[in-house]
PAVOVEX-879624 format. One record per residue (C-alpha): y, x, z; residue number from 1; residue in one letter. Coordinates in steps of 0.02 Angstrom, whole numbers, padded with zeros to 5 digits. Layout:
// residues N
<tido><yy>Y</yy><xx>X</xx><zz>Z</zz><resi>NUM</resi><resn>A</resn></tido>
...
//
This chain:
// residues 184
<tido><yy>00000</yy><xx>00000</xx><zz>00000</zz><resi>1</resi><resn>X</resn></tido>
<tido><yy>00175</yy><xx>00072</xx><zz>-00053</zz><resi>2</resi><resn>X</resn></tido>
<tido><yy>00282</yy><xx>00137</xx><zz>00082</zz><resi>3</resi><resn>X</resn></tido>
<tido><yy>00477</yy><xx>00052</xx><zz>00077</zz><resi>4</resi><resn>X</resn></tido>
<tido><yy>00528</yy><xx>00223</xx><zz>00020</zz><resi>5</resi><resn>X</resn></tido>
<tido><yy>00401</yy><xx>00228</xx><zz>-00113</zz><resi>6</resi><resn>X</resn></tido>
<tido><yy>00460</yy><xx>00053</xx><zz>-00180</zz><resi>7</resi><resn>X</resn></tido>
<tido><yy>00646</yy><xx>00093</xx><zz>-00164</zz><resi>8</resi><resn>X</resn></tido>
<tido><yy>00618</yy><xx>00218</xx><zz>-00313</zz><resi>9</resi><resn>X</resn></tido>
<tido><yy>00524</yy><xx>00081</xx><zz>-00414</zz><resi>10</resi><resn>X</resn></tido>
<tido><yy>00658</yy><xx>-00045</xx><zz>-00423</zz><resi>11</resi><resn>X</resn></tido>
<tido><yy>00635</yy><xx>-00122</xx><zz>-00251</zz><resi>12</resi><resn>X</resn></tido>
<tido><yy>00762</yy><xx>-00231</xx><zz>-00163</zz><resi>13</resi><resn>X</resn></tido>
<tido><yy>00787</yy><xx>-00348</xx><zz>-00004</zz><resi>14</resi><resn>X</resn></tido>
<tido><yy>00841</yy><xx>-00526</xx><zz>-00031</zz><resi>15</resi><resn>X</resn></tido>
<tido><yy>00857</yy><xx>-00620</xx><zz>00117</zz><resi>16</resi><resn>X</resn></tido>
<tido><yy>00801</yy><xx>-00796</xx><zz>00090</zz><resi>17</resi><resn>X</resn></tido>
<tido><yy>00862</yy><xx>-00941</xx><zz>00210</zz><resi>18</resi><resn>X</resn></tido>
<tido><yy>00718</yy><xx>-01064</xx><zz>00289</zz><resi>19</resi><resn>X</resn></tido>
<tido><yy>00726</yy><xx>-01236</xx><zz>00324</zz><resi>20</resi><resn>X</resn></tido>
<tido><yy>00769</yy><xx>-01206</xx><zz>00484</zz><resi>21</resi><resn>X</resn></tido>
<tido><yy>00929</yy><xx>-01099</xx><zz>00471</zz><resi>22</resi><resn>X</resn></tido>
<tido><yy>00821</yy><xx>-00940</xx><zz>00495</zz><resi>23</resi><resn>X</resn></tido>
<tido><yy>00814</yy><xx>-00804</xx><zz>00383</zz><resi>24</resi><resn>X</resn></tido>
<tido><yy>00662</yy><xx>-00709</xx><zz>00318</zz><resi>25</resi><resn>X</resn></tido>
<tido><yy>00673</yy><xx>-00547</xx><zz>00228</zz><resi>26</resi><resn>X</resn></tido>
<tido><yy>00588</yy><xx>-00528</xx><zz>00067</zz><resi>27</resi><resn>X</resn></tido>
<tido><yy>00520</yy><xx>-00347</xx><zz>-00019</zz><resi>28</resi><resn>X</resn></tido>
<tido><yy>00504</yy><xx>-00373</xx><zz>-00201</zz><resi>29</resi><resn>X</resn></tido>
<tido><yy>00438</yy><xx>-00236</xx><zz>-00307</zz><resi>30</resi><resn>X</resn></tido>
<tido><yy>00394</yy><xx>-00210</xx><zz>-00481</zz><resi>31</resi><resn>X</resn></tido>
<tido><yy>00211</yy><xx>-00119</xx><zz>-00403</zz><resi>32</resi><resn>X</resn></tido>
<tido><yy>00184</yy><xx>-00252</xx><zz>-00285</zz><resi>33</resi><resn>X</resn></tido>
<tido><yy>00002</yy><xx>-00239</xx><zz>-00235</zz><resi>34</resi><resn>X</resn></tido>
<tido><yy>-00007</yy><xx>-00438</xx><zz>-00197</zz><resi>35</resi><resn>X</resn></tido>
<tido><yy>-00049</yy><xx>-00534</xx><zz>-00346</zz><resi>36</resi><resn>X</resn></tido>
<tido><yy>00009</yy><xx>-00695</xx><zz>-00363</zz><resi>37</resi><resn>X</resn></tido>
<tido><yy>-00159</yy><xx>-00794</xx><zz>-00446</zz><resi>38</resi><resn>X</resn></tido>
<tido><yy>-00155</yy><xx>-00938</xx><zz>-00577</zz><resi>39</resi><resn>X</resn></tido>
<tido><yy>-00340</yy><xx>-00961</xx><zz>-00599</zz><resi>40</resi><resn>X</resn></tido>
<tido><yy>-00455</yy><xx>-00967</xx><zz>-00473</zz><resi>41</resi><resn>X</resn></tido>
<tido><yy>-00650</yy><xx>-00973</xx><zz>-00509</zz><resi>42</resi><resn>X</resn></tido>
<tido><yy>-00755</yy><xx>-01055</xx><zz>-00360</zz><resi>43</resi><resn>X</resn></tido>
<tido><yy>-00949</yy><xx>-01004</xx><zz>-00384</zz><resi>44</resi><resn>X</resn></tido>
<tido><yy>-01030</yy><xx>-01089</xx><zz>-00272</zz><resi>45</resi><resn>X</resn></tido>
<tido><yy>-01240</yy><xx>-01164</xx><zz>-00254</zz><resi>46</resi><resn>X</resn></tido>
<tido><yy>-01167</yy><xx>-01333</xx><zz>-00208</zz><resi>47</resi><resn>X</resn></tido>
<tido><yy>-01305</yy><xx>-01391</xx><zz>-00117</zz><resi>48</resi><resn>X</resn></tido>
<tido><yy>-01304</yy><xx>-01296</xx><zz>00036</zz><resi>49</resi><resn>X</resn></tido>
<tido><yy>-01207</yy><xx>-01350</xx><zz>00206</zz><resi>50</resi><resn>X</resn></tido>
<tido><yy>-01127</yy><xx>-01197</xx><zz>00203</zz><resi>51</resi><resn>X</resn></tido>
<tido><yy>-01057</yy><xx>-01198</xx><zz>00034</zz><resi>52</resi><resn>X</resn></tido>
<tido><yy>-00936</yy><xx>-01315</xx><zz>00106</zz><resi>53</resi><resn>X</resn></tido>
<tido><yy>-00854</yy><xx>-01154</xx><zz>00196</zz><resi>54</resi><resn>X</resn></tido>
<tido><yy>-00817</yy><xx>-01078</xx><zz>00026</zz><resi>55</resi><resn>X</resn></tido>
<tido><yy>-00751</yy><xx>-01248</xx><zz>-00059</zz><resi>56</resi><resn>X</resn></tido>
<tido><yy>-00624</yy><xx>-01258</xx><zz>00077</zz><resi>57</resi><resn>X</resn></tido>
<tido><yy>-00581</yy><xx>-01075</xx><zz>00066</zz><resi>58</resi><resn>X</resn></tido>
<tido><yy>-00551</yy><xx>-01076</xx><zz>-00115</zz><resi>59</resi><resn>X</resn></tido>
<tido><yy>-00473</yy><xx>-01258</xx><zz>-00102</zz><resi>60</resi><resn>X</resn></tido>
<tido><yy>-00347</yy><xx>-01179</xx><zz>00011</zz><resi>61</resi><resn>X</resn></tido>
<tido><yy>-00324</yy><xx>-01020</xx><zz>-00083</zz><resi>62</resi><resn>X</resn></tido>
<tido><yy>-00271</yy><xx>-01121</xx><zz>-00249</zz><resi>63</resi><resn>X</resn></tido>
<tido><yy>-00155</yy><xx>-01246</xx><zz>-00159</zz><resi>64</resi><resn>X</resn></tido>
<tido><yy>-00074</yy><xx>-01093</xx><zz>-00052</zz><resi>65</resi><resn>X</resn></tido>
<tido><yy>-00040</yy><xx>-00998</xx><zz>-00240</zz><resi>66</resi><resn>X</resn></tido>
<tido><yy>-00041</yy><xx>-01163</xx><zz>-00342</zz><resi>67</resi><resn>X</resn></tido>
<tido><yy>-00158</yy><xx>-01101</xx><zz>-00451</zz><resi>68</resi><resn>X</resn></tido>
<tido><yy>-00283</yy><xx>-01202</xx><zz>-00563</zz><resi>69</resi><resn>X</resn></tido>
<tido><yy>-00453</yy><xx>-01187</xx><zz>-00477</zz><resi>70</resi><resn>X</resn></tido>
<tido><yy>-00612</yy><xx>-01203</xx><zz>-00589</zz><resi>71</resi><resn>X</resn></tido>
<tido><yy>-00779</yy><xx>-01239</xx><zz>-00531</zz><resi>72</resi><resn>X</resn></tido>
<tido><yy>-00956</yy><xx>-01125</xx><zz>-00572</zz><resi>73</resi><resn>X</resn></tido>
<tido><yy>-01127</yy><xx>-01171</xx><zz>-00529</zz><resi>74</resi><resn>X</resn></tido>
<tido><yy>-01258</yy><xx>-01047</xx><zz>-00610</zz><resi>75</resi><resn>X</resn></tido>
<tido><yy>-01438</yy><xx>-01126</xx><zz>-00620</zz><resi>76</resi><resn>X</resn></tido>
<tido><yy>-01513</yy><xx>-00970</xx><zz>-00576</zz><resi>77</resi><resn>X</resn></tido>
<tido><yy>-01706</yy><xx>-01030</xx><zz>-00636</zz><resi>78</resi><resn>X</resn></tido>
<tido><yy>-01821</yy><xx>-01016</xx><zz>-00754</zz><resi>79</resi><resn>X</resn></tido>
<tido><yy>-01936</yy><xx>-01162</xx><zz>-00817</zz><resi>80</resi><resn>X</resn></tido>
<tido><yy>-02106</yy><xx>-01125</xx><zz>-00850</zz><resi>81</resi><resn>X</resn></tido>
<tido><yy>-02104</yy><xx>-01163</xx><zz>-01023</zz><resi>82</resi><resn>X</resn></tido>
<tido><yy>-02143</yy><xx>-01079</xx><zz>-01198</zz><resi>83</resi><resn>X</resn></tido>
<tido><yy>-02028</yy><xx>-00952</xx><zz>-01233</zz><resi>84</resi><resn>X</resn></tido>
<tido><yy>-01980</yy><xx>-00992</xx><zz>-01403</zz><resi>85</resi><resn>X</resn></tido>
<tido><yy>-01937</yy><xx>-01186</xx><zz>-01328</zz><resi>86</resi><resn>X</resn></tido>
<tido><yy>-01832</yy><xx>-01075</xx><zz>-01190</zz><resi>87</resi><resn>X</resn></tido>
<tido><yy>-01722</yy><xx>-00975</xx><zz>-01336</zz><resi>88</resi><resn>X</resn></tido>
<tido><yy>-01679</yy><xx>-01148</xx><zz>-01428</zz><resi>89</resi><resn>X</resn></tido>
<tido><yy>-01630</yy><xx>-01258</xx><zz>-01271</zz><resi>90</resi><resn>X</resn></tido>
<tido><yy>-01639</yy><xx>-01190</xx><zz>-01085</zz><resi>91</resi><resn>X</resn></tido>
<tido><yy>-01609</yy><xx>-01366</xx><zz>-01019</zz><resi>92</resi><resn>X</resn></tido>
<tido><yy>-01719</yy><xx>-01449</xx><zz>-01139</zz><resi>93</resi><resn>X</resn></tido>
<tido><yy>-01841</yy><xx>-01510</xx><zz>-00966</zz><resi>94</resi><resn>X</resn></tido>
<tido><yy>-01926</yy><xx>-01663</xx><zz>-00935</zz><resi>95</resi><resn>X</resn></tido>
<tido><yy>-02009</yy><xx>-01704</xx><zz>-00756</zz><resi>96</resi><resn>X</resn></tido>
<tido><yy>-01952</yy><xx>-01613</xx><zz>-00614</zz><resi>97</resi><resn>X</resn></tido>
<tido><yy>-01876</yy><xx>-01491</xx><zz>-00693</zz><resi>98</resi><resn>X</resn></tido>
<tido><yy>-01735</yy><xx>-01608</xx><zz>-00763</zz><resi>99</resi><resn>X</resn></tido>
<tido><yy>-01720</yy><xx>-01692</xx><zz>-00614</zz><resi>100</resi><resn>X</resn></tido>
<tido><yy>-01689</yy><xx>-01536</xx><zz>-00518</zz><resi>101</resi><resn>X</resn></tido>
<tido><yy>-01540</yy><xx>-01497</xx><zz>-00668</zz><resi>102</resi><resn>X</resn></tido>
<tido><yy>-01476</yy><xx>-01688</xx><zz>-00655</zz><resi>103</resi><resn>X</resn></tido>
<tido><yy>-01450</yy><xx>-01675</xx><zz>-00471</zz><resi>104</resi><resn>X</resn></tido>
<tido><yy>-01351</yy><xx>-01500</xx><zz>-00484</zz><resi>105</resi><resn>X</resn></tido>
<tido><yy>-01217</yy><xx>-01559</xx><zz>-00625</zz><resi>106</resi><resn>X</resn></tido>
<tido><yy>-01189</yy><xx>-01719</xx><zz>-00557</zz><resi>107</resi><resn>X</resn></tido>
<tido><yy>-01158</yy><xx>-01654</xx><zz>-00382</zz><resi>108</resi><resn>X</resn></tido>
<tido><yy>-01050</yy><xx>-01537</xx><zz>-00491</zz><resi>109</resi><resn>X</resn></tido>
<tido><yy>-00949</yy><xx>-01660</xx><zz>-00563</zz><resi>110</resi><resn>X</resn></tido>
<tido><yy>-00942</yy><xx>-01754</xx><zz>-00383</zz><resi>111</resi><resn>X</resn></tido>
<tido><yy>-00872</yy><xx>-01582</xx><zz>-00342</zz><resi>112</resi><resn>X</resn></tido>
<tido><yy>-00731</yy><xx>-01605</xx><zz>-00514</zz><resi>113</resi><resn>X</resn></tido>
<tido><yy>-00675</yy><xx>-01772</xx><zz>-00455</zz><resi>114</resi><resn>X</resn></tido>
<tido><yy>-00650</yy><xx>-01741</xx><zz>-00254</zz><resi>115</resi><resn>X</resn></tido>
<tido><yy>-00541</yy><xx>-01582</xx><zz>-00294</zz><resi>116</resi><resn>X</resn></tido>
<tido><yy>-00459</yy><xx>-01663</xx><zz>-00461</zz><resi>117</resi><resn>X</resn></tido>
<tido><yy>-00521</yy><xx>-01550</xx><zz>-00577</zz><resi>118</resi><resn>X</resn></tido>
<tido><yy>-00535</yy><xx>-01580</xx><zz>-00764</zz><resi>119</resi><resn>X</resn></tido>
<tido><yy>-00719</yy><xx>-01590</xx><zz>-00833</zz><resi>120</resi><resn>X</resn></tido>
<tido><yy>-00651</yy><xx>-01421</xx><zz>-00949</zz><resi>121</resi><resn>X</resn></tido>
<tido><yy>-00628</yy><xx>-01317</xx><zz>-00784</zz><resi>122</resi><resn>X</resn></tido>
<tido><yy>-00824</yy><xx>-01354</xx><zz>-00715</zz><resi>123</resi><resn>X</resn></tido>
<tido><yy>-00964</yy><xx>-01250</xx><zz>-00788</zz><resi>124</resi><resn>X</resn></tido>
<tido><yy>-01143</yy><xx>-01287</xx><zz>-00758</zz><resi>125</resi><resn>X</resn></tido>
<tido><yy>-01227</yy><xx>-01121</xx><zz>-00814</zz><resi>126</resi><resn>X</resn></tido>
<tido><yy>-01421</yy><xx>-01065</xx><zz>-00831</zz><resi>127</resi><resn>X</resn></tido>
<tido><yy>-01452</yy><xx>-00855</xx><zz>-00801</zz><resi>128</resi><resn>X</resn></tido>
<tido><yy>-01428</yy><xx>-00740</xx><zz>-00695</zz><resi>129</resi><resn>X</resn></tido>
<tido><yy>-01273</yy><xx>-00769</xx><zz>-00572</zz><resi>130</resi><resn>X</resn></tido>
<tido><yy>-01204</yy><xx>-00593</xx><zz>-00574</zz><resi>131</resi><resn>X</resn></tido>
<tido><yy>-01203</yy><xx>-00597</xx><zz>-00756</zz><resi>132</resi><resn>X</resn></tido>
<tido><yy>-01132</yy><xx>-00776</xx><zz>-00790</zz><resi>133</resi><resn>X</resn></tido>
<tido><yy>-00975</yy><xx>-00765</xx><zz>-00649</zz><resi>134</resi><resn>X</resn></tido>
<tido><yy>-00925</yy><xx>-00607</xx><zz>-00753</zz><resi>135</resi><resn>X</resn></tido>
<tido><yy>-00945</yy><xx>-00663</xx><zz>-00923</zz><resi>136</resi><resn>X</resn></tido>
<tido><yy>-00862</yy><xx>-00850</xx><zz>-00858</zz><resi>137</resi><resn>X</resn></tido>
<tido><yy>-00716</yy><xx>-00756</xx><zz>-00782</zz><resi>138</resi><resn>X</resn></tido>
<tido><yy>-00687</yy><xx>-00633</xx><zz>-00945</zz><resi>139</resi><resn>X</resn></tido>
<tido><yy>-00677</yy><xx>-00775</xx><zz>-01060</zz><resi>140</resi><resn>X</resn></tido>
<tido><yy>-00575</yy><xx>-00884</xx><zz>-00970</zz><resi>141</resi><resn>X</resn></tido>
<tido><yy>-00424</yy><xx>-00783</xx><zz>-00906</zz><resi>142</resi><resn>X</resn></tido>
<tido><yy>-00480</yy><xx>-00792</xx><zz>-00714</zz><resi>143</resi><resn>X</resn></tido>
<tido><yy>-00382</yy><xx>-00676</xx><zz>-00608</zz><resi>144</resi><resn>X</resn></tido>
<tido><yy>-00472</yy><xx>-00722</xx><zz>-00457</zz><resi>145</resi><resn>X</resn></tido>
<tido><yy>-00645</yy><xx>-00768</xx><zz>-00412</zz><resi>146</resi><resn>X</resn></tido>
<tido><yy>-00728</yy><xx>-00808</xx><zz>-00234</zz><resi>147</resi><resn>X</resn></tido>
<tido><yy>-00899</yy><xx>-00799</xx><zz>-00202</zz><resi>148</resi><resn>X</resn></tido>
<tido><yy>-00986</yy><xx>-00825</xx><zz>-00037</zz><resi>149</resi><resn>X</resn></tido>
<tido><yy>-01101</yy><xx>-00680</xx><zz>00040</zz><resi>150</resi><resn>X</resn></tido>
<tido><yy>-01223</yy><xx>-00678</xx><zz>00170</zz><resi>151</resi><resn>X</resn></tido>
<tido><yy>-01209</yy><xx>-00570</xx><zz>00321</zz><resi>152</resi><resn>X</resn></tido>
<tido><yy>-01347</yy><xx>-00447</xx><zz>00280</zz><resi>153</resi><resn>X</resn></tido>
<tido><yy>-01411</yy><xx>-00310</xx><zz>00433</zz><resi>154</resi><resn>X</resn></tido>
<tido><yy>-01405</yy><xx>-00135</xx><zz>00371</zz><resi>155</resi><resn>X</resn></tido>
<tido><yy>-01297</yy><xx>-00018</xx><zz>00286</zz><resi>156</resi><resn>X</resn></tido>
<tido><yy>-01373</yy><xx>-00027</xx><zz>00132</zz><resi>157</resi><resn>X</resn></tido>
<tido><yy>-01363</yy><xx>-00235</xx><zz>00107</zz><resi>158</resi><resn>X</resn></tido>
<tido><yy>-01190</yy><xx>-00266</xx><zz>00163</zz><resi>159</resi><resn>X</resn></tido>
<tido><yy>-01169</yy><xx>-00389</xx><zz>00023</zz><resi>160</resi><resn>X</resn></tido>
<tido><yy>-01310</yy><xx>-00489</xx><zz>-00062</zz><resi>161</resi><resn>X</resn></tido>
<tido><yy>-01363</yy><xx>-00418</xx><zz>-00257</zz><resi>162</resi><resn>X</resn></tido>
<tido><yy>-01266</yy><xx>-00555</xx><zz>-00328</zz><resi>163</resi><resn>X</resn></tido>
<tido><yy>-01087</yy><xx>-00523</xx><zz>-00227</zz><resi>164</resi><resn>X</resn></tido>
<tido><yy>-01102</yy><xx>-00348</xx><zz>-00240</zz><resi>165</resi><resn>X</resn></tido>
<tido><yy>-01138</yy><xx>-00353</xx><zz>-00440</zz><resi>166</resi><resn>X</resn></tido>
<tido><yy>-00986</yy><xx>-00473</xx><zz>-00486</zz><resi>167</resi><resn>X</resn></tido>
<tido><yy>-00869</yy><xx>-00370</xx><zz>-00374</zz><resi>168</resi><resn>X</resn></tido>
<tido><yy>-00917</yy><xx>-00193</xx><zz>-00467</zz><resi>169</resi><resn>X</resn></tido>
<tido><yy>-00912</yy><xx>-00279</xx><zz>-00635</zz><resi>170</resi><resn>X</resn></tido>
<tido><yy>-00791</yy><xx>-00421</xx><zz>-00637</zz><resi>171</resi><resn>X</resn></tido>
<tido><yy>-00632</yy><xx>-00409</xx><zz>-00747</zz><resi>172</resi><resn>X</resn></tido>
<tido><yy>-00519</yy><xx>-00463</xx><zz>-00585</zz><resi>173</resi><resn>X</resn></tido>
<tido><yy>-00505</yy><xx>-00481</xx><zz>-00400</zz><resi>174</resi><resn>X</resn></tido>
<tido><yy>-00644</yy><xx>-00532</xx><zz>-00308</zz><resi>175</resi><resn>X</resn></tido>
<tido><yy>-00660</yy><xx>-00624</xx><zz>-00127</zz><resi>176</resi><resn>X</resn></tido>
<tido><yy>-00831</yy><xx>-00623</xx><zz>-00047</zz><resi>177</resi><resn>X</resn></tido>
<tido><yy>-00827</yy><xx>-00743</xx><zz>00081</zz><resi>178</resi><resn>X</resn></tido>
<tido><yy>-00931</yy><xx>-00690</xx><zz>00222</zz><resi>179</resi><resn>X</resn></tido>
<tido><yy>-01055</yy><xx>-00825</xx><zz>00251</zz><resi>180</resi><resn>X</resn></tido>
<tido><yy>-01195</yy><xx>-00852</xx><zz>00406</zz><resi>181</resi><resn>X</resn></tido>
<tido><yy>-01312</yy><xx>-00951</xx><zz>00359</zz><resi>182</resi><resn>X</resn></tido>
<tido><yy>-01354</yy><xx>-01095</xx><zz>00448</zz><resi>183</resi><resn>X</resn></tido>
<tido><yy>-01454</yy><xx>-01124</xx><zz>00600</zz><resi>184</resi><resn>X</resn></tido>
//
């Protein structure tokens, strides 16, 4: 973080900004400033879990607090056990279980769209690999900020889960890993 002297050189200035309440508050603007102001938020989230609810409120709170446009991921991180060549053509071609597994996920997805008031065009319903789908969501779509829930893990070596860790080394913009404890 740039000290006051470092950001006096780069164009830096006070303003001093009057509150509602006659106060005043001192503002630091810099051309360097290290804190981004985001315009659109990706929320990857499972959707099913109680604890997901953590990380919708989070990333609720983080888009109203920068009134930024929040979208809405949910990677289907499964396989069906089907012929590979019927895989290739149409991942969510299912009958059975299978689809009613899917059909629960996107509609609690788009249960999700309409209790935060967001447009059908800002709520993906993916099938891969999570790591692999946040980044490639978040490239193509101008995010600047996505949050992600991770698990408390015990050891050095697992202070993130695969998937957090992954989509914070390769993501094209800020990350927040919510720490999450999972329940009960």
């Amino acid at each position: 973080m740039p000290k006051l002297e470092d950001a006096v050189g780069k164009q830096a200035y006070r303003r001093v900004v009057p509150s509602q309440d006659n106060e005043c508050a001192i503002n630091l603007q810099c051309q360097d400033n290290p804190m981004k102001h985001y315009k659109n938020i990706l929320l990857s989230t499972d959707l099913f879990s109680e604890i997901s609810q953590e990380l919708i409120a989070k990333a609720k709170d983080l888009a109203q607090r920068y009134d930024a446009e929040l979208s809405v991921l949910h990677v289907v991180d499964y396989v069906p056990m089907l012929d590979p060549a019927t895989i290739a053509l149409d991942p969510f071609n299912l009958v059975g279980p299978d689809q009613i597994v899917l059909d629960a996920a996107l509609h609690k997805l788009m249960e999700l769209g309409e209790i935060l008031n967001i447009p059908d065009e800002r709520l993906w319903f993916e099938n891969g690999q999570a790591k692999d789908v946040i980044v490639r969501i978040a490239s193509e779509n101008a995010i600047d900020l996505i949050v992600i829930g991770a698990f408390a893990k015990h050891g050095f070596g697992s202070l993130l889960g695969s998937t957090a860790s992954s989509v914070i080394m390769h993501a094209p913009c800020d990350v927040l890993a919510v720490r999450l404890h999972e329940a009960g």
